[in-house]
N, C-alpha and C positions, 0 to 999 in steps of 0.2 A: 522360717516362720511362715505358716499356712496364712494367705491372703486370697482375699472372697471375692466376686463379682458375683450378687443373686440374679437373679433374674424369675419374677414369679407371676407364672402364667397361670390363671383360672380359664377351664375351657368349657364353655356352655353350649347347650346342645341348641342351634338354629336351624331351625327346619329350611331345606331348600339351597343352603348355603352352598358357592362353588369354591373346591378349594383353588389356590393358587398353584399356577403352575412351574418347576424350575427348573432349568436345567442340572445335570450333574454335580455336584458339590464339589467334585474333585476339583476344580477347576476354579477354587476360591481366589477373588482379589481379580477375575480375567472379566469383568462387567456380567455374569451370570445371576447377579441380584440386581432386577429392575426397582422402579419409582413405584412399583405397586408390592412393592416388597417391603416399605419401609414403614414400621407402625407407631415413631416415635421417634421425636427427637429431643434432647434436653441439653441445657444451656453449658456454659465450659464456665468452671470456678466455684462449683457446686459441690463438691465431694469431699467439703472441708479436712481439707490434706495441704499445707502450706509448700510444702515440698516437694512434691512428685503431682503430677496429673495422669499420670500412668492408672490410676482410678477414675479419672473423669468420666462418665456414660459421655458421648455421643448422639449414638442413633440405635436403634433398637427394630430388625427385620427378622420377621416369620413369614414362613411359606408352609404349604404342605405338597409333598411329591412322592410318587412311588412306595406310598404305605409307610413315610416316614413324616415328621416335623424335622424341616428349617430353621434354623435360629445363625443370629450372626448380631454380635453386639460394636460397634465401633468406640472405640477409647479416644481421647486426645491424644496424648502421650506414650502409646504403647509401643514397648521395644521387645520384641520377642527374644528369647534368650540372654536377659539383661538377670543378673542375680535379683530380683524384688519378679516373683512367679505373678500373672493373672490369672484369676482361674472366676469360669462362670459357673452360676446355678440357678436353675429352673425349675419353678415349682408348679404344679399342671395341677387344674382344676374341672372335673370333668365329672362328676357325680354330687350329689347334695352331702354336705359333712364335712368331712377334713380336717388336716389340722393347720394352725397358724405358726407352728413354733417354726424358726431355722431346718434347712435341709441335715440330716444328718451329717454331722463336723462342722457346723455353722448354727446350730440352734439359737449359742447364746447371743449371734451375731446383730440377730434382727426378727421384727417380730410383726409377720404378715400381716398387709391387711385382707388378705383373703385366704379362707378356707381350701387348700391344697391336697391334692389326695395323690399324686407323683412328683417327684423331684427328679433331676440328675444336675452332675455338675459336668463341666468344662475346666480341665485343671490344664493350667498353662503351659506344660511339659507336653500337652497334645494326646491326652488320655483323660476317662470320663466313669463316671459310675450312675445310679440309678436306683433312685429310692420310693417306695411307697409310704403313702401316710400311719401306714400300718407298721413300719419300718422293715418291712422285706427288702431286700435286694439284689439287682439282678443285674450287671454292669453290661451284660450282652444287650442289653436295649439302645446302647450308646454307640453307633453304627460308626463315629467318626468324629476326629475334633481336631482344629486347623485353627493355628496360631498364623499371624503373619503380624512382624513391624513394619514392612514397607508398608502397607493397606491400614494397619494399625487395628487391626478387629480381630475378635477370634469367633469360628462357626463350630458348628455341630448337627449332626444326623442323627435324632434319637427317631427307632422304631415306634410307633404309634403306640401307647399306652393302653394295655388289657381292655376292653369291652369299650374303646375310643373308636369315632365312628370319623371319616374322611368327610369335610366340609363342615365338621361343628366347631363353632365361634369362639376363637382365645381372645383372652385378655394377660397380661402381662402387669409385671410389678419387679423394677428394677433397682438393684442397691450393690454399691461395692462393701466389701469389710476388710479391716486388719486387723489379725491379734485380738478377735473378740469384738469390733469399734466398725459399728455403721458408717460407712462416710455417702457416696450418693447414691438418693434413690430416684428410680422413676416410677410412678404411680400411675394407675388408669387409664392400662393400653388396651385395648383388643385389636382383634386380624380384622376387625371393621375398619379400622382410624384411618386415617388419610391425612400426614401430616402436611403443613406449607413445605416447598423447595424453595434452598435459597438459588435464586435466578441470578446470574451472573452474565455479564456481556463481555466476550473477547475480541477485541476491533483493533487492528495493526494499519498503520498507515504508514505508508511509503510512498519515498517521494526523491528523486534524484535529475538535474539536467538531464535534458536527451544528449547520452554519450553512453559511451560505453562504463560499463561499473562492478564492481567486485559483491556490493550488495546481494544479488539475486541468488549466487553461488558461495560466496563467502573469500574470508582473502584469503591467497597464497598459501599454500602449506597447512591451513587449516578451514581448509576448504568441509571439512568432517564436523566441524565442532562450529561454525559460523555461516552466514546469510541469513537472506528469506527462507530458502530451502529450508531450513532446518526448523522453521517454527510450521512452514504447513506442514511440514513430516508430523509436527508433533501432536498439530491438529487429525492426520489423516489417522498416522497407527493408533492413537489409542479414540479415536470417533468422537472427537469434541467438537461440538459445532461451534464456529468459527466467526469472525467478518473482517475481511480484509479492504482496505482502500489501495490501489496501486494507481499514483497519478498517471495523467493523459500521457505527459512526456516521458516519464516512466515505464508505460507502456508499450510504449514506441520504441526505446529504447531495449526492453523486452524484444519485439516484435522484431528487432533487426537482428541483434546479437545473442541472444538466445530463446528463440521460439519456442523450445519444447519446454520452460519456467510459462509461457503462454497457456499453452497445452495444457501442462498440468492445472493452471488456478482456472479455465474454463471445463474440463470433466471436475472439477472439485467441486465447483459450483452448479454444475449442472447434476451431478449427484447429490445435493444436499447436503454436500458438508460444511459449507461456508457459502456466508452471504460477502456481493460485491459491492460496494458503494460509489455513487457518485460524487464530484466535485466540481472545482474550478480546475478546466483544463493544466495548468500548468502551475498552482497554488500561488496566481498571484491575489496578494492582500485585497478582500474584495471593496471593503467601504470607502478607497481611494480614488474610485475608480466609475468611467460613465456606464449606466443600466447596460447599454447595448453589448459594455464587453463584459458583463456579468452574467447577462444572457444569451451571450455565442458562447462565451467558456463551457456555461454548465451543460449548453446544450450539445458542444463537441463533446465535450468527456460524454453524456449519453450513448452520444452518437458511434463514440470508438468501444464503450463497452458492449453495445449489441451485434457491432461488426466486426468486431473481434473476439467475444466471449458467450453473443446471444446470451444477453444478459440485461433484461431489464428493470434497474434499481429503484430501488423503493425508497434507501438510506443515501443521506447523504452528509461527507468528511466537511468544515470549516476549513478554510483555510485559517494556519496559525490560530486557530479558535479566534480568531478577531471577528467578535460581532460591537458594532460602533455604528454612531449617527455615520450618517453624509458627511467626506471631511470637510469641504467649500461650499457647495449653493445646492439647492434646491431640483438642479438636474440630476443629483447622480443620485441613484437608486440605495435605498433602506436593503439592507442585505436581505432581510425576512422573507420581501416577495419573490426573490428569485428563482425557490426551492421549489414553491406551489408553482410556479408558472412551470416549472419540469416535470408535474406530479411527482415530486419526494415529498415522503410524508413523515420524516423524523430526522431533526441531525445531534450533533453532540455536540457540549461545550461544556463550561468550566462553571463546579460546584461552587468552586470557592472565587467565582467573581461574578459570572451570569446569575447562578441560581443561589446566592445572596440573600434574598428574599422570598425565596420559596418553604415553603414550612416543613418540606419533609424532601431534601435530594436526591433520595431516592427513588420518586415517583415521578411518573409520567405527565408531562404539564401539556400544555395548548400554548401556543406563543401567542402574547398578545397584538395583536395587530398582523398577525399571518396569515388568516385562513384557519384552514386546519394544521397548518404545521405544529410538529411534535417535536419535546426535545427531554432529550434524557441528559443526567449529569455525568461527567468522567468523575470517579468516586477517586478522588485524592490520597486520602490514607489508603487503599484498597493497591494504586497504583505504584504509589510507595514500597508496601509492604511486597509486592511482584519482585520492585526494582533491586531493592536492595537485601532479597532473602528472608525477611520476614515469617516463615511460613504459618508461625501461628496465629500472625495476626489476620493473614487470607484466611484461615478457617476459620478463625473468630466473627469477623464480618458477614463470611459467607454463612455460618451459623447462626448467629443472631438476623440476619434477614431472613432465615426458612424459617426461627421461631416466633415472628412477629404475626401478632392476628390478622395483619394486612398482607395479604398477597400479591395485592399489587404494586411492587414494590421490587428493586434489583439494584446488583451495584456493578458498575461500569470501569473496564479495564481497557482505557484508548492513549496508544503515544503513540510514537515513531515506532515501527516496523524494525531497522536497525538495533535497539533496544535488546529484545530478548533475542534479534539474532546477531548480538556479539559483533558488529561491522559499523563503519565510521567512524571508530575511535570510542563505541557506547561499551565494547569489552573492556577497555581500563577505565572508564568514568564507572561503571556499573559492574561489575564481576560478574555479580553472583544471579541477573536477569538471566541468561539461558538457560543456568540450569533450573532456575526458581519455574520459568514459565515450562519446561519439562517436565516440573516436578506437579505445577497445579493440571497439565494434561491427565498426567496419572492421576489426580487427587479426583479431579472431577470424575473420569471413568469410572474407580473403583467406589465411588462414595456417590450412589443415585438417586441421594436427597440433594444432589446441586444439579441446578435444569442450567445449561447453556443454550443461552438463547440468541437468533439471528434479528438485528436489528428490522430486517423487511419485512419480516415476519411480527414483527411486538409494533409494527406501525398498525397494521392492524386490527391487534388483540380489542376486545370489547373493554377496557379498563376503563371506570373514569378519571378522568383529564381535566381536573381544573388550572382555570389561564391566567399565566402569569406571565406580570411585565419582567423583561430580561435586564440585569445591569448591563453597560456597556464595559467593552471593554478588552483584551485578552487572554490568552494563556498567562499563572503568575509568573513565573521565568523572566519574560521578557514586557515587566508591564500590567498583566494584573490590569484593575482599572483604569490607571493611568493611561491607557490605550497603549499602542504597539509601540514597543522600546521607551513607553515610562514617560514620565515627566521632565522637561527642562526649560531654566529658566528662558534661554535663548529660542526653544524652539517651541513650547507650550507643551500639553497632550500630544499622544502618537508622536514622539519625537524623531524617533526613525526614518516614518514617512516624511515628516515637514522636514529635517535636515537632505536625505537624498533627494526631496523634489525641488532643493535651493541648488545641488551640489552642479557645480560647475567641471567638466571633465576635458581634457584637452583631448581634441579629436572629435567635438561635440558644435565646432562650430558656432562657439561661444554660449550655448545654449544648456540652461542649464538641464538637469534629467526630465524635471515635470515640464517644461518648455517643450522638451525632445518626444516624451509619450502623446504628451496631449495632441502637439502637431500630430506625428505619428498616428495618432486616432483616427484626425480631423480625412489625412487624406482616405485613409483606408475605410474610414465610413460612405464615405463620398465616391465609394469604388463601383462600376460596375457590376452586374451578379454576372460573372465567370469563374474559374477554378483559379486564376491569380486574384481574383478578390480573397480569396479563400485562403489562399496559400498565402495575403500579404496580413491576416488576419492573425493565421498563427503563428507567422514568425514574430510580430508584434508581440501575442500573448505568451510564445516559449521563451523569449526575450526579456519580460517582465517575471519569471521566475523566484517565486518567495520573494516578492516586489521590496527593496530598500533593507535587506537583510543587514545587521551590523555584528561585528563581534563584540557581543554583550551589550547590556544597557550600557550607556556613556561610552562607550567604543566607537573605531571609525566603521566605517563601509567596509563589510567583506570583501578579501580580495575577488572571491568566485561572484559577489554580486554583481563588481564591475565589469567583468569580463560578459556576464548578462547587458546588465546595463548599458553599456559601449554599442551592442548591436540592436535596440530597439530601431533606431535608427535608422537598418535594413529593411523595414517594413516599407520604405517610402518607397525605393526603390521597385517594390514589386507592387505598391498601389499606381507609379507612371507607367509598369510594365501592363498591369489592369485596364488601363486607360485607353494607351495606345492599342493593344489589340483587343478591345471591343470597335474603335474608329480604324483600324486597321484591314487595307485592300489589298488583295496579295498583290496586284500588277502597279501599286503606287512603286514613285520614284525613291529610291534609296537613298539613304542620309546619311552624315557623318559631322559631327557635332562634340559641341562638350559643356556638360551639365553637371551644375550640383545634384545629382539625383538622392544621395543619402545626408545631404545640407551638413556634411561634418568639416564645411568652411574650405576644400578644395575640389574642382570640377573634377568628374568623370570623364572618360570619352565614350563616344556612342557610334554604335555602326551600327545600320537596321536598314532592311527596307520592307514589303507588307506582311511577310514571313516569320522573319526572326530581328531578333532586336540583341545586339552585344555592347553588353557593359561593361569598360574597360578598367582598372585602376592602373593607374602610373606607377604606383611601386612593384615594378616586375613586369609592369605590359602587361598583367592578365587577365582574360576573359573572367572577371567576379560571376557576373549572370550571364544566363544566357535563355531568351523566353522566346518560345514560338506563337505565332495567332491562330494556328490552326486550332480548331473546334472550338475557339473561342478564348484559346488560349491556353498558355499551361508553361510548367517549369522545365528549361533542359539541363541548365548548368544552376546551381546554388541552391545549398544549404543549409539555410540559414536559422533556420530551427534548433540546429543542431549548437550542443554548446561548445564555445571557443574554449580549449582548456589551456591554453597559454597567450590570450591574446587578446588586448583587449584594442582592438584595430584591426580592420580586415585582411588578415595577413592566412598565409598557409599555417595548418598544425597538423596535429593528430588525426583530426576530423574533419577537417577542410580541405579542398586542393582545387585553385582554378583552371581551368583551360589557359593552357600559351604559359603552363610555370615553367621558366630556364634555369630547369636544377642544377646542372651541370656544365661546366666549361671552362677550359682553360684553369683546373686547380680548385676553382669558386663555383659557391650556389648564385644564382644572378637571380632566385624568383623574386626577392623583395627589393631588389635594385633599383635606384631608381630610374626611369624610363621618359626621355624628352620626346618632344612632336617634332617628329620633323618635317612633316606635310600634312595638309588635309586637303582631301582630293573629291570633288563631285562631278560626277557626270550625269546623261540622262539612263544611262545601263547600270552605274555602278557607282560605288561612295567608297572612300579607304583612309585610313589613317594608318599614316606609318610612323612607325617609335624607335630610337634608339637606345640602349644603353648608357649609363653614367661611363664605364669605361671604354664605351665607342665600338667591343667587339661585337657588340650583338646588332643587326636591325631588322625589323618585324612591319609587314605591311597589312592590314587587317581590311576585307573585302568584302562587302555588299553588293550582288548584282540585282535586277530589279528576279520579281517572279521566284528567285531560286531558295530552295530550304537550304540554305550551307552560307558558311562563312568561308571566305578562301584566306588563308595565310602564307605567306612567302616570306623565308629564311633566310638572308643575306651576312656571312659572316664577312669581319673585316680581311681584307684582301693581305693586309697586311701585317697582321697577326696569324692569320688559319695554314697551319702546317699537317690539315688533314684531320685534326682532334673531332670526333664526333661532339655537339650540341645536342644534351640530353632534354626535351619537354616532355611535362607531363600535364595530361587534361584530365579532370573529373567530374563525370557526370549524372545527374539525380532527375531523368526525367518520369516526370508526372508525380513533381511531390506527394500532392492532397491522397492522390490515388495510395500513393506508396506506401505513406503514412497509417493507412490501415491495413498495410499488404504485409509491413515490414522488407524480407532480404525475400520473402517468396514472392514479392511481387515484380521482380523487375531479374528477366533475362538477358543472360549474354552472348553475343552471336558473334565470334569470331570467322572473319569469311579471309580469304587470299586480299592481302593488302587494304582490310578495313577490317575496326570492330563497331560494331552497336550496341550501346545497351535497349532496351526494351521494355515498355512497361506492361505487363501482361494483362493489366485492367482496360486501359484509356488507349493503347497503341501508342504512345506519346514516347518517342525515340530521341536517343543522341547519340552522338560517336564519330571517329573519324577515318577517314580513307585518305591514304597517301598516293604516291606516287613510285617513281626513280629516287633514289639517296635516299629514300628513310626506310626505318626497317622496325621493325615492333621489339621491345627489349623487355618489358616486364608490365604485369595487371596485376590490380588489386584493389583492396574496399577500402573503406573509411567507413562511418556513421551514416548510412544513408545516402552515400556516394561511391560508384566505383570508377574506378579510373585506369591510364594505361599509359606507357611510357613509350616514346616515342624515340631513335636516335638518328638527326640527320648527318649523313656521312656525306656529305657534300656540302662545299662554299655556299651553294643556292639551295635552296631542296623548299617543298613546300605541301601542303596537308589540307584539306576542307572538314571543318567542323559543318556537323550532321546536326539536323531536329527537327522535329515536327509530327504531325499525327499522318499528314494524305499521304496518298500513294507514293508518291515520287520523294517523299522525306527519306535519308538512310539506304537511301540505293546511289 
């Protein structure tokens, strides 16, 4: 049974007119019909057909090229090769007269409103005919006809109609038929029209501890079909402009472990295919928290997007979309002003709890009480329909906003990053998001009534922005307005936050977490301006990480929170390293000492004199830190940015390894052993503390002389146990964090020399490493997260090594 699509063009003769120009037809469905191609759009459920939408009109493009007319109709529903045929017809109006009946085979189907003087059809088998009003025919006019279901449209090439002249003005008039029976039309197009686009936003946020992660590349085995990777591919091959957020520590973690995922998102963005966003360095929860770290945060993430991506953002990501009063007093800063104090001039959050009260979601507001800050809504049903396969209801949306009389107006596609790229565990909660977000890549490309648009760009746009007051509150998931992790009766609003900042953790020194930050704040605000001010800043802020995470509303504390949470704590540590080498002389007298330095309720020991300063932990004897004062200061040994993935205590892992770890010996690892004092030793040349093992084989003597860059160690096995067994250590070292931190793995050289290695940092000069002697022999090197390290084996009862650091001359030689 013969089924119709008309399409009925009147073409009037406009003096001056230019035609439109196109590329090759052949090459239909490949983006060769631009946004000045499209002369019409009409609405979806209009072709009163209950059953199939395979009649639905779409959108409606003419062009003229190479002595021919353009045509290309897009369907909702079209399945090319499905038993139910589409076929189009076109009825050309290009002299005074004509007729109004149906094209021939379609007469009784439908009854013009315009006087026609050519017709031809588009039959959905991919062949065409060609009629005059006079009812001649001549099918050789129909140069070409192009079904496609993936694109869902079918085009055609009709030769320019007898005595038609290139650049005179169509209008159009659209209808499907079956079996005799009009279903949709579209009325009153011409090649003048300029339909609205529907504007759409694609914004991917990503966020992982600094560590190492399968995210960037996808996991194991299907490394093809998941990541990040896989969604810029999706953006880059079919030209979708893009915005992605990739956190500060995410970054970082980028920068060490695979740089050329760096690489690629700075030519991506540097070629205009995606916009880059700012944030809070490490996405901790910002309205918990005082002005000053809301304003180092945002202003490190700046600071690493231009020095790593020369990129400077315009847009900026919420953390957890929690925008909320001040949670306690009057000091800590209203989220609002943070943005304008970076110049960002747009962020996003949530329709269905910030913009509450805004009268249309879809449009661009003014925040009140911001400045000019701008804010657009994450479109809920829109993100939905992404997540879970939807696909009709993306076009639906994306449709209905290009047909609305207001153009100013878009809908907003912002989650997790992991999402559409199938990683974290969002492949089994969401299936059908990878392929859905590959599927709307294509849909955008090939259909160039949908504008993708970069949020740095629509900040902007001359739109008007009426201001609206924001509701408080979060993302609905976790909280919605109840603030972050929801309401309870024991903890009030934000209960998340108010339960973590009560939670008491052992190894915290009785103190509970918001006890632990806040100190933690106090000292490191209180710091010095040198590069361990800096350095004790963001281990603080990598350490508050998706600040008081839980699993689920009414759940306890994520275990990866605590394993965060556990090392805020480490900030202290590098705020007294702060301290001391700004009052630090190199030729002062050396010390040896023992301090609370991370207040986790048991003393450190300390070896330093005006040089280098080592901080000891007793489980294992090992050098945890190790900070030089040269140029004001800097890191040699510790990591502590980096996240513990097994440990929620300063212990060796994956990603950790201190100087003086006793991995090996006699059978047993002895790095986390515990380690008694058995002297502390001061002189006016030198300071030492020496440590035993819990099982008496091992003892370690740890040395300060005044003036020298080095730590001196000496190895004493038990006399009466050592039958010659080599004592395996290993040290790890991260010198010139801050520096590295932007550098990643390309920033820090390794210089193996005849009985020493160095590492090197190739920004700031800021060295560590060690030189041995007699009895020790080098056994193996390798990295961690920001640290690399080397293994060391004494083959002698006595044997002993100088840890290396600092910036001057005489540092590492």
């Amino acid at each position: 049974m013969l089924k119709v699509v008309v399409v009925a063009a009147a073409l009037l003769l406009v003096v001056g007119a230019v035609a439109a120009r196109l590329p090759p037809i052949g090459n239909h469905g490949s983006g060769v019909w631009s946004r000045e191609h499209v002369k019409q759009l009409d609405p979806r459920g209009d072709d009163n057909d209950p059953v199939s939408e395979n009649k639905d009109i779409v959108a409606v493009y003419y062009a003229q090229a190479d002595g021919a007319m353009h045509f290309r109709v897009d369907l909702f529903d079209y399945c090319y090769g499905d038993d139910q045929w589409v076929d189009v017809v076109v009825l050309l109006d290009y002299e005074e007269g004509g007729s109004h009946a149906g094209c021939p085979g379609t007469e009784g189907a439908y009854y013009s409103a315009i006087a026609w003087d050519a017709c031809f059809v588009m039959y959905g088998h991919a062949s065409g005919d060609y009629f005059t009003a006079a009812g001649e025919r001549n099918a050789s006019k129909v140069a070409g006809v192009w079904a496609d279901g993936d694109v869902q449209m079918m085009e055609a090439r009709v030769l320019f109609p007898d005595g038609f002249q290139a650049g005179w003005r169509v209008n159009f008039e659209v209808y499907t038929a079956y079996d005799g029976k009009a279903f949709d039309v579209v009325q009153g197009v011409s090649s003048d029209s300029v339909p609205n686009t529907g504007k759409v936003v694609f914004l991917n946020h990503g966020n992982q501890a600094l560590g190492w992660t399968d995210v960037l590349r996808g996991r194991s085995g299907w490394e093809e079909h998941t990541g990040f990777d896989e969604v810029m591919r999706a953006h880059e091959y079919y030209g979708v402009a893009g915005n992605f957020h990739l956190s500060g520590v995410l970054t970082q973690a980028a920068l060490w472990h695979d740089p050329g995922f760096v690489d690629w998102l700075r030519a991506g963005a540097h070629a205009g295919r995606w916009d880059l966003l700012a944030s809070a360095y490490s996405q901790h929860v910002m309205p918990f928290v005082f002005e000053d770290m809301n304003y180092f945060s945002v202003g490190y993430h700046k600071e690493l997007l231009w020095h790593v991506f020369g990129y400077d953002p315009k847009a900026a990501w919420v953390p957890e979309r929690c925008w909320d009063w001040p949670y306690d007093d009057h000091t800590k800063d209203y989220v609002a002003t943070v943005w304008g104090r970076h110049y960002l001039g747009i962020v996003v959050l949530e329709e269905s709890v910030h913009g509450l009260d805004a009268p249309n979601p879809r449009k661009v507001y003014r925040v009140n009480g911001a400045g000019d800050l701008k804010v657009v809504f994450r479109d809920q049903p829109f993100n939905a329909a992404m997540h879970m396969g939807d696909r009709a209801t993306v076009k639906s949306i994306l449709l209905n906003i290009a047909l609305s009389p207001d153009p100013e107006q878009l809908t907003v596609y912002a989650d997790d990053w992991e999402m559409p790229a199938g990683v974290a565990g969002w492949d089994w909660i969401m299936p059908p998001a990878h392929d859905t977000y590959w599927w709307a890549m294509f849909f955008v490309a090939t259909h160039p009534w949908v504008q993708p648009v970069k949020l740095g760009e629509l900040s902007t746009w001359p739109w008007r922005e009426d201001v609206l007051t924001l509701r408080h509150g979060t993302f609905p998931n976790i909280g919605g307005e109840a603030g972050y992790g929801g309401y309870s009766t024991e903890y009030g609003r934000n209960s998340w936050y108010a339960h973590w900042a009560r939670y008491v953790h052992p190894g915290q020194g009785g103190r509970s977490f918001g006890q632990v930050w806040t100190e933690s704040h106090a000292q490191v605000a209180a710091c010095p301006h040198n590069a361990l001010r800096k350095a004790a800043w963001l281990v603080l802020l990598a350490n508050m990480f998706e600040l008081a995470w839980h699993d689920g509303v009414g759940g306890p504390i994520s275990g990866w929170q605590l394993k965060c949470s556990t090392h805020i704590k480490n900030a202290k540590v590098f705020a007294d390293a702060s301290q001391w080498a700004a009052r630090a002389n190199a030729s002062a007298a050396p010390e040896a000492f023992s301090w609370d330095f991370d207040e986790d309720g048991e003393d450190e020991l300390c070896v330093r004199n005006g040089r280098l300063m080592a901080v000891i932990e007793r489980n294992g004897g090992r050098v945890q830190w190790l900070f030089t004062a040269d140029n004001g200061g800097d890191v040699i040994i510790g990591n502590d940015v980096v996240y513990y993935p097994s440990s929620e205590g300063d212990y060796n892992d994956d990603a950790h390894l201190a100087a003086l770890s006793d991995v090996w010996y006699k059978g047993a690892d002895h790095e986390h052993e515990r380690y008694d004092v058995v002297k502390v030793e001061q002189r006016a040349q030198s300071a030492s503390i020496t440590l035993r093992s819990a099982s008496g084989d091992i003892t370690k003597r740890v040395t300060a002389v005044r003036g020298r860059p080095h730590i001196y160690v000496q190895y004493v096995l038990s006399q009466g146990t050592w039958d010659g067994e080599p004592l395996y250590v290993q040290s790890g070292f991260t010198p010139g964090l801050v520096d590295l931190l932007l550098e990643g793995r390309r920033g820090i050289a390794a210089e193996e020399r005849p009985r020493a290695v160095v590492y090197r940092n190739r920004v700031s000069g800021v060295c560590g490493g060690v030189a041995w002697g007699a009895g020790v022999a080098l056994t193996k090197r390798g990295d961690r997260t920001y640290l690399l390290w080397l293994e060391l084996a004494g083959r002698a009862r006595t044997f002993g090594f100088r840890l290396m650091g600092g910036a001057g001359a005489d540092a590492c030689v």
